[in-house]
C-alpha positions as CSV (number, residue, x, y, z in Angstrom):
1,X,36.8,-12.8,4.8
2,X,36.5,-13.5,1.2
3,X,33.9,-11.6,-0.8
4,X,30.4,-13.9,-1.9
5,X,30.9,-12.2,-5.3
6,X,33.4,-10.3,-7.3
7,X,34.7,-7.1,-6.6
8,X,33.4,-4.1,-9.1
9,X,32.0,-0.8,-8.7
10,X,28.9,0.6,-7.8
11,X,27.7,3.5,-8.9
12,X,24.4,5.4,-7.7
13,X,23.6,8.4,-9.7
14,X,21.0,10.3,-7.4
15,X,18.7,13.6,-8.7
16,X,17.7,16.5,-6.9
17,X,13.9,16.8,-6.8
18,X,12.3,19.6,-8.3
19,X,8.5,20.8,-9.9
20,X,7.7,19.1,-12.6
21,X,6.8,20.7,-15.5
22,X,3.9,18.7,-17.2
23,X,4.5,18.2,-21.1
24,X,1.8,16.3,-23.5
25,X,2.6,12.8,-24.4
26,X,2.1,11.1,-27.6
27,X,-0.2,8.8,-28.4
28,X,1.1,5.3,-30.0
29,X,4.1,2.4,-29.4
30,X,7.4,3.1,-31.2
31,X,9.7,0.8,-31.4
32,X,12.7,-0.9,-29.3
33,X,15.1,2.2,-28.1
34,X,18.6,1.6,-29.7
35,X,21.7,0.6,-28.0
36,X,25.2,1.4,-28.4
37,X,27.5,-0.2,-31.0
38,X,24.3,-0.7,-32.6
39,X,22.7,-3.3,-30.9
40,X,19.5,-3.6,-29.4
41,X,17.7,-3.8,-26.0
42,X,14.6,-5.5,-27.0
43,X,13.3,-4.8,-23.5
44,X,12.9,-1.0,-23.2
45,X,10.2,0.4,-25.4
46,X,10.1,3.6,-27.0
47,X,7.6,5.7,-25.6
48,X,7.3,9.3,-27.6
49,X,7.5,12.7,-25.5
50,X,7.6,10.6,-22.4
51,X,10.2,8.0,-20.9
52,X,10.6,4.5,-21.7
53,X,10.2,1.6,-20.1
54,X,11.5,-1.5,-19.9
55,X,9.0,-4.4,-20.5
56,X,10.8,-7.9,-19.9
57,X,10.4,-10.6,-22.8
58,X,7.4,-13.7,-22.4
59,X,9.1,-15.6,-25.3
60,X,8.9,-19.0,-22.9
61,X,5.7,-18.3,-21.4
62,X,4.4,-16.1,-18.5
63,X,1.6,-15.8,-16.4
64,X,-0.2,-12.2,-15.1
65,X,-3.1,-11.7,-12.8
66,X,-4.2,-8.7,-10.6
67,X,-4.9,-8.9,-6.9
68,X,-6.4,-6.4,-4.4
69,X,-4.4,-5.5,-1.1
70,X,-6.2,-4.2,2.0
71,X,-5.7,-4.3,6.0
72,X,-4.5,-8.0,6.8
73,X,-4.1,-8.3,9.9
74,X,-2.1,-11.8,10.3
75,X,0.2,-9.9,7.4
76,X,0.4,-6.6,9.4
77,X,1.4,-8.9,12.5
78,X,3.9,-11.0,10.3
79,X,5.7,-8.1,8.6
80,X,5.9,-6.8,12.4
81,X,7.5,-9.0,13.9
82,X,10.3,-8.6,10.8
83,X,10.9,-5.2,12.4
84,X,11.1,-6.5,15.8
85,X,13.5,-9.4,14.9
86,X,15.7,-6.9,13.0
87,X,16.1,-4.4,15.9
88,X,16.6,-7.6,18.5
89,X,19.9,-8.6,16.1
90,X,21.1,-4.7,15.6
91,X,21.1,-4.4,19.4
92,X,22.2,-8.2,19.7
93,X,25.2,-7.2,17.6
94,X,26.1,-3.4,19.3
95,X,26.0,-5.9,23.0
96,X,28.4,-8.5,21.0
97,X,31.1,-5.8,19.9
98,X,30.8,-3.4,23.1
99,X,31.5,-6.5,25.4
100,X,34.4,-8.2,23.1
101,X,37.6,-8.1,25.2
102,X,40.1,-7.3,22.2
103,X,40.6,-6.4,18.9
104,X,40.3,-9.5,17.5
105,X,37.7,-10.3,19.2
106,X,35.6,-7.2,17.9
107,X,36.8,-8.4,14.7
108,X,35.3,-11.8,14.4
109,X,32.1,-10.3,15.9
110,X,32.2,-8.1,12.6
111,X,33.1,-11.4,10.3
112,X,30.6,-13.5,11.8
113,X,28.0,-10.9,11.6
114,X,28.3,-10.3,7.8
115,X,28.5,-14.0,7.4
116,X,25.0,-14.3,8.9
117,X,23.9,-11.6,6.8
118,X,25.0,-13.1,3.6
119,X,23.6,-16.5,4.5
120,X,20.5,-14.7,5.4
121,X,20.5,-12.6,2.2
122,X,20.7,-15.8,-0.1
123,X,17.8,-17.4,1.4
124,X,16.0,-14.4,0.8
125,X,16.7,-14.4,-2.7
126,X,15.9,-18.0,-2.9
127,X,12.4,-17.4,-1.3
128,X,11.8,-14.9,-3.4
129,X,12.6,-17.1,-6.8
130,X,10.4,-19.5,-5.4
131,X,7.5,-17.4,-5.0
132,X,8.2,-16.1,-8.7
133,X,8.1,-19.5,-9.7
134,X,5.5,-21.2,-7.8
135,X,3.3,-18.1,-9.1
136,X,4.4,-18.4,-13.1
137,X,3.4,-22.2,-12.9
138,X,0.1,-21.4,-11.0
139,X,0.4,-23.0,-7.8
140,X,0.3,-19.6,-6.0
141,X,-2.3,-17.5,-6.4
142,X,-1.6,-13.4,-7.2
143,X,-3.0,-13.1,-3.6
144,X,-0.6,-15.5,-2.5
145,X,2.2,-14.1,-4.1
146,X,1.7,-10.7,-2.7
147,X,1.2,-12.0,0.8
148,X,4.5,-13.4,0.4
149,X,5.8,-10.1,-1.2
150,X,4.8,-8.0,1.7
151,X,6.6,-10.1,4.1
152,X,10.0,-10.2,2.2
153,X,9.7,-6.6,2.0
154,X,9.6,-6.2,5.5
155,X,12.7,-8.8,5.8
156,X,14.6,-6.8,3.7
157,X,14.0,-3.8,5.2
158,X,14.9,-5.0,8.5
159,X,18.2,-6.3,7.0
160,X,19.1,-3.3,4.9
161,X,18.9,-1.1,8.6
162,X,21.2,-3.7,10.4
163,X,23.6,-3.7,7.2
164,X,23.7,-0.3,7.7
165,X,24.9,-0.2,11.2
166,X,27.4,-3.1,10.5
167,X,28.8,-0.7,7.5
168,X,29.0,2.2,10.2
169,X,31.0,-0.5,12.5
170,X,33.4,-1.1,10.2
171,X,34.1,2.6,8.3
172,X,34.0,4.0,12.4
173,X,36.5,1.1,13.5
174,X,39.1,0.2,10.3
175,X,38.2,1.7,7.1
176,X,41.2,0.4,5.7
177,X,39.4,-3.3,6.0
178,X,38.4,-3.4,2.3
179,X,37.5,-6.7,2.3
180,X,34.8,-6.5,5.1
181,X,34.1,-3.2,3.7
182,X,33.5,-4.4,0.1
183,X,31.1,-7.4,1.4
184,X,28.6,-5.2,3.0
185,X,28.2,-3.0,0.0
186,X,27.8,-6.1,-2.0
187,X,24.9,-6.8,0.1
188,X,23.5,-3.3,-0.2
189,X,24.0,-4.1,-4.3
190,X,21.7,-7.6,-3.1
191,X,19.2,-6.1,-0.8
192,X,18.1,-3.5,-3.1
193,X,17.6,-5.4,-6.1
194,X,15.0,-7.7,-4.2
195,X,12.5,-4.4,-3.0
196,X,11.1,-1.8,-4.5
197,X,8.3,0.8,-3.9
198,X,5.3,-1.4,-5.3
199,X,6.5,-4.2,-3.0
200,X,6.9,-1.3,-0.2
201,X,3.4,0.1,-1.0
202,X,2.1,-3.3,-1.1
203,X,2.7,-4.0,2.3
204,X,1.7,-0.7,3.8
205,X,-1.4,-1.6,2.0
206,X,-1.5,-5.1,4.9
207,X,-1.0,-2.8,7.5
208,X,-3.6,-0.4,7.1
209,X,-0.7,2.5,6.6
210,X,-1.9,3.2,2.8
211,X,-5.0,3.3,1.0
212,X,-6.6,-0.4,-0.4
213,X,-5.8,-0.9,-3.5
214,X,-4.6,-3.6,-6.9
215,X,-1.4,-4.2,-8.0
216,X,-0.4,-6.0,-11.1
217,X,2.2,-9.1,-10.9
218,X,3.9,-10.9,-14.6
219,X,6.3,-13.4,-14.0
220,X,8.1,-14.8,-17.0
221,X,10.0,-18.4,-17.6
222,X,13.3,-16.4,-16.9
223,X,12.3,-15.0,-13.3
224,X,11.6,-11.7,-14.8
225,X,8.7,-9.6,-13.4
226,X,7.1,-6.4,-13.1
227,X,4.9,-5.7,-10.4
228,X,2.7,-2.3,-11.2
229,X,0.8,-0.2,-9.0
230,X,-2.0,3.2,-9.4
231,X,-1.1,4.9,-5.8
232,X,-1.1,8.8,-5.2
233,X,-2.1,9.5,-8.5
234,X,1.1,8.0,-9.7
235,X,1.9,5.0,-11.8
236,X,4.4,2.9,-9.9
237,X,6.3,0.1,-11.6
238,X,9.1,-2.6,-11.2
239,X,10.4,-4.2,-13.8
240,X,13.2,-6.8,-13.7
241,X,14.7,-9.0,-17.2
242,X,15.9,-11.8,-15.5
243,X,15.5,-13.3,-11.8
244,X,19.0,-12.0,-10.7
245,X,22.0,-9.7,-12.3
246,X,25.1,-11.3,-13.3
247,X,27.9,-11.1,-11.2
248,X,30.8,-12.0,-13.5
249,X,32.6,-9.8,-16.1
250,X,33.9,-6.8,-16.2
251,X,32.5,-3.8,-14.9
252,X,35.9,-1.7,-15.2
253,X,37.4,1.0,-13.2
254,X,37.9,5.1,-13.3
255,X,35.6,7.6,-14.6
256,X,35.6,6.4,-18.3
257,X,33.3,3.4,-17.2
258,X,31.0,6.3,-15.7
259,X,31.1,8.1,-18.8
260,X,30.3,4.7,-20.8
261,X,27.5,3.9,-18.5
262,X,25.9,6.8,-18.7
263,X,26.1,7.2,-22.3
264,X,24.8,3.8,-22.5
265,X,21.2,4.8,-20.2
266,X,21.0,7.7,-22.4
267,X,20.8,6.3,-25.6
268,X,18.2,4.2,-23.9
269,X,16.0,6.6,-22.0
270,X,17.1,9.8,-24.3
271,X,13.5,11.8,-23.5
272,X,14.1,11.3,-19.9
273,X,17.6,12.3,-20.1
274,X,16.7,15.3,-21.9
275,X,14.3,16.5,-19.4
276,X,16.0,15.5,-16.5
277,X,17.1,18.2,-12.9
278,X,20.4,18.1,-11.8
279,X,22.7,14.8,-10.5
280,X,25.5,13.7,-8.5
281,X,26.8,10.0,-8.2
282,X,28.4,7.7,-5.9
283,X,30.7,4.6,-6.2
284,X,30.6,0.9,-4.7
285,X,32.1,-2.3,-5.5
286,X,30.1,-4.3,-8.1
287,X,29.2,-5.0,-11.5
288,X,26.1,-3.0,-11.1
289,X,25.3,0.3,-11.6
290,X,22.0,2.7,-10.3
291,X,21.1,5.6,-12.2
292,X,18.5,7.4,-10.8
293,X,16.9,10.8,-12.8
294,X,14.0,13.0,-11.7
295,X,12.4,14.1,-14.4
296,X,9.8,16.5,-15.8
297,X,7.2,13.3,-15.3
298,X,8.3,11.4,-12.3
299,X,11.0,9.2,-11.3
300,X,13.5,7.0,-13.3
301,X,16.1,4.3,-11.5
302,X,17.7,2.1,-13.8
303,X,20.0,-0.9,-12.6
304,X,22.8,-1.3,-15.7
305,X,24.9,-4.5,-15.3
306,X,27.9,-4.5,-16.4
307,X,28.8,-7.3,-17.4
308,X,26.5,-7.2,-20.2
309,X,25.9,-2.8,-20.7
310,X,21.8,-4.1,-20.4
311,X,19.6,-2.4,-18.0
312,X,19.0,-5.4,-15.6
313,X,16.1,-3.5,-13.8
314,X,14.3,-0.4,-13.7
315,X,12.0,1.3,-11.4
316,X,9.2,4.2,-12.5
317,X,6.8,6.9,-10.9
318,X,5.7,8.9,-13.4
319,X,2.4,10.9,-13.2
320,X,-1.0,9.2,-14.5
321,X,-1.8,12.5,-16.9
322,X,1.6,11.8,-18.7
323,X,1.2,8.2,-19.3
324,X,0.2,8.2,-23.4
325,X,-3.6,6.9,-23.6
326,X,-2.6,4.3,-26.6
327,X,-6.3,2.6,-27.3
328,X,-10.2,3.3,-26.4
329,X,-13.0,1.3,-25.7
330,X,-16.6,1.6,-25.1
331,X,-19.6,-1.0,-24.5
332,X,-23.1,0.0,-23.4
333,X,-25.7,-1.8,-21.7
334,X,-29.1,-1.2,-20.6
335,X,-28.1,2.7,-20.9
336,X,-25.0,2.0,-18.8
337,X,-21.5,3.1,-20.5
338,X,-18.6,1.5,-20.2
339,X,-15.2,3.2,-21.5
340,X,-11.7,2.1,-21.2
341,X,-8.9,4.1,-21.9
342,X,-5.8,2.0,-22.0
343,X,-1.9,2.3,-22.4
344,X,0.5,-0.3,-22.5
345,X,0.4,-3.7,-20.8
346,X,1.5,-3.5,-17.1
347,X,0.6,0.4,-17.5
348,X,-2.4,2.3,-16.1
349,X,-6.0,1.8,-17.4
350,X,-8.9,4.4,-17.0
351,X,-12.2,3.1,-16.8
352,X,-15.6,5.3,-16.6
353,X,-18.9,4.5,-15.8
354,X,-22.5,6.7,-16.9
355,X,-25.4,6.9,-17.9
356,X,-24.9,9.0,-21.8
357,X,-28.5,10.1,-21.6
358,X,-28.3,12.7,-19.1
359,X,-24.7,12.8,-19.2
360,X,-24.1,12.0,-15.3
361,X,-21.6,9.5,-13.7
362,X,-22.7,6.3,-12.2
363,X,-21.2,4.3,-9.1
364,X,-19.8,1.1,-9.8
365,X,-18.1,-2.1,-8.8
366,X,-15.1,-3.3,-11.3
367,X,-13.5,-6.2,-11.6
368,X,-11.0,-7.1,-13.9
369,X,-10.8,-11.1,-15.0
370,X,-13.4,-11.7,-11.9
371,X,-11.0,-9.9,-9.2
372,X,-12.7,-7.1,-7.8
373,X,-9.9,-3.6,-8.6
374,X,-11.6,-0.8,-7.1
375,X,-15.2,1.5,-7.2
376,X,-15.4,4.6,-9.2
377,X,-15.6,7.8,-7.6
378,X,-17.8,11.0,-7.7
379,X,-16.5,11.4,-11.2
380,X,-17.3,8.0,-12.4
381,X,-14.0,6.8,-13.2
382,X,-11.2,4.7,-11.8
383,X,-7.7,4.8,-12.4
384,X,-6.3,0.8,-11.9
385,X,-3.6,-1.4,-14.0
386,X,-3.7,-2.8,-17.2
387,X,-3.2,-6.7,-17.5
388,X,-0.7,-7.9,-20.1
389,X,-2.5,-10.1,-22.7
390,X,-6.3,-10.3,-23.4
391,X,-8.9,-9.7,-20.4
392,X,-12.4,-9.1,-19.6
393,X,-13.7,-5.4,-17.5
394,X,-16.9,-5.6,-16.3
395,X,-18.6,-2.5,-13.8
396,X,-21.6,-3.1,-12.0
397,X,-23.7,0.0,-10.7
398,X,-25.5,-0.4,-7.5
399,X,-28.4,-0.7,-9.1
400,X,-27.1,-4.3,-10.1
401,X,-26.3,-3.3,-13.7
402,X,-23.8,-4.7,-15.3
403,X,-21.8,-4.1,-18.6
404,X,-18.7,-5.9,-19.7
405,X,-16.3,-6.0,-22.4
406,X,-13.6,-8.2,-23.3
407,X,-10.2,-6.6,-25.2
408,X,-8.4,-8.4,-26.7
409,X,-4.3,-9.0,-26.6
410,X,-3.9,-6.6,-29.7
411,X,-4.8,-3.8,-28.2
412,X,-2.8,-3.9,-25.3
């Protein structure tokens, strides 16, 4: 069977875990982070003592709202039944191969299985572009969107787990079939660029298997996007350029491209690479490449493509204390105070609620643009996401006060 796209390389870079280390991080913006040959990324910003990120470009237009996730039951039902439909085709396809008569026959059973799978994995990504899409020009509401998030996550899971076992078919059977071989790990390449852990967390969020809470969706003219989540004290964050990676050009061969595509991440993320524990890395058969680091903050993956030495996409945990507080600000009302610490657009935002004169927190409803985000706790304060561009924060106690404050698109 003929590959869907070219044959390159691969390459996962994973990281041992180990204890972090908490260092302090700075407090303002730099600039863009340098590339090789002395070009420049425009997309991943400099952050001092801390890693970088990559922020995708609105030059065209974009559109970024918040929504709130919490147990769905139709959606926990939906996503389901993904799983259920997934398992049905794994065993579908073991009954297929056991009872073929030859080898042939066990061999079209693999081809028409990774046929399906391919078909299946482009409408996927279609669905997905289309959500992106329907969402940037405002036909689909952030609610909407991640509805429709949740159950493509779920898809893909179930897809990834029955790619898997036709991998294991085909390594266990004829390993020497490259070209069977080389499809199913261009559909690992596929699957993984289209789910992350915010869409992951997103729908555990449906299902009643995490903690409510708001995530953050930009989609840009160019089918980029960062979704961004506060969840276990972290700051999770996917963040894509474009709507796809390019899968022509030249992603080269032998460990010199290794050496090149790792020099290249470095010069991008060079704090992270600095404080990173340990690696080891893999290789697979396309233009793209996944670094992965573990490092004294959180978690670093970066997707490099090839074709282009640009990182394509880029997935962060990094601890809420070491996320750099960039901007402050306070409004009181009626002897409630308001205060909003803030980082970087699509980054976390603190927000506090008391009463200054007797010092003492005060419970409180936010909302952010007129979506409720979360109450604050015992402590009076909130951890949520900050939107990209201007918006409005207001807290009501439950004494029906209210203050509010609108910050402007400077400051973010």
């Amino acid at each position: 069977m003929t590959p869907s796209i070219p044959r390159r390389r691969f390459l996962v870079l994973t990281v041992a875990l180990c204890l972090a280390v908490p260092l302090l991080a700075g407090l303002a913006l730099a600039g863009p982070a340098p590339a090789l040959d002395g070009q420049v990324q425009l997309g991943v910003v400099e952050l001092p003592n801390t890693s970088n990120y990559l922020q995708p470009s609105t030059d065209g237009g974009a559109r970024s709202a918040v929504a709130r996730q919490g147990v769905d039951v139709g959606i926990a039902v939906a996503t389901g039944a993904q799983a259920l439909d997934g398992r049905h085709e794994r065993l579908t396809f073991n009954r297929q191969y056991a009872g073929a008569p030859n080898e042939s026959a066990r061999d079209a059973v693999v081809t028409a299985a990774v046929d399906r799978l391919e078909e299946r994995t482009s409408r996927l990504r279609a669905y997905r572009d289309e959500s992106m899409a329907a969402f940037r020009e405002g036909s689909l509401s952030a609610t909407g969107y991640f509805e429709r998030i949740a159950r493509l996550d779920a898809a893909i899971d179930s897809m990834r787990s029955y790619r898997q076992t036709l991998e294991s078919q085909i390594v266990t059977r004829n390993p020497q079939d490259q070209t069977a071989l080389a499809s199913v790990r261009h559909l690992e390449a596929d699957l993984d660029t289209m789910r992350g852990p915010v869409t992951n967390q997103v729908r555990w969020r449906y299902a009643g298997n995490a903690s409510a809470g708001t995530t953050l969706v930009t989609v840009t003219e160019q089918n980029g996007f960062v979704h961004s989540t506060v969840a276990n004290n972290l700051l999770v964050r996917e963040a894509q350029e474009t709507g796809d990676w390019t899968r022509d050009g030249n992603g080269g061969d032998g460990s010199g491209d290794l050496t090149r595509v790792l020099n290249r991440v470095q010069e991008l993320y060079p704090w992270t690479f600095d404080h990173q524990f340990g690696s080891r890395s893999n290789f697979y058969d396309t233009s793209l490449y996944r670094v992965a680091v573990a490092h004294q903050h959180g978690d670093l993956r970066v997707y490099l493509d090839g074709s282009t030495d640009e990182v394509f996409r880029e997935i962060q945990a990094n601890r809420l204390s070491t996320v750099p507080r960039n901007w402050t600000r306070s409004a009181t009302v009626d002897g409630v105070a308001l205060t909003v610490n803030g980082t970087y657009a699509t980054g976390p935002l603190e927000v506090t609620v008391r009463d200054p004169s007797v010092n003492s927190t005060i419970a409180s409803d936010v909302r952010i643009d007129g979506t409720y985000v979360g109450s604050t706790d015992a402590k009076g304060g909130l951890w949520t996401v900050q939107p990209t561009g201007s918006f409005t924060i207001n807290a009501t106690t439950t004494g029906n006060q209210t203050v509010e404050m609108t910050v402007p698109a400077g400051v973010t």
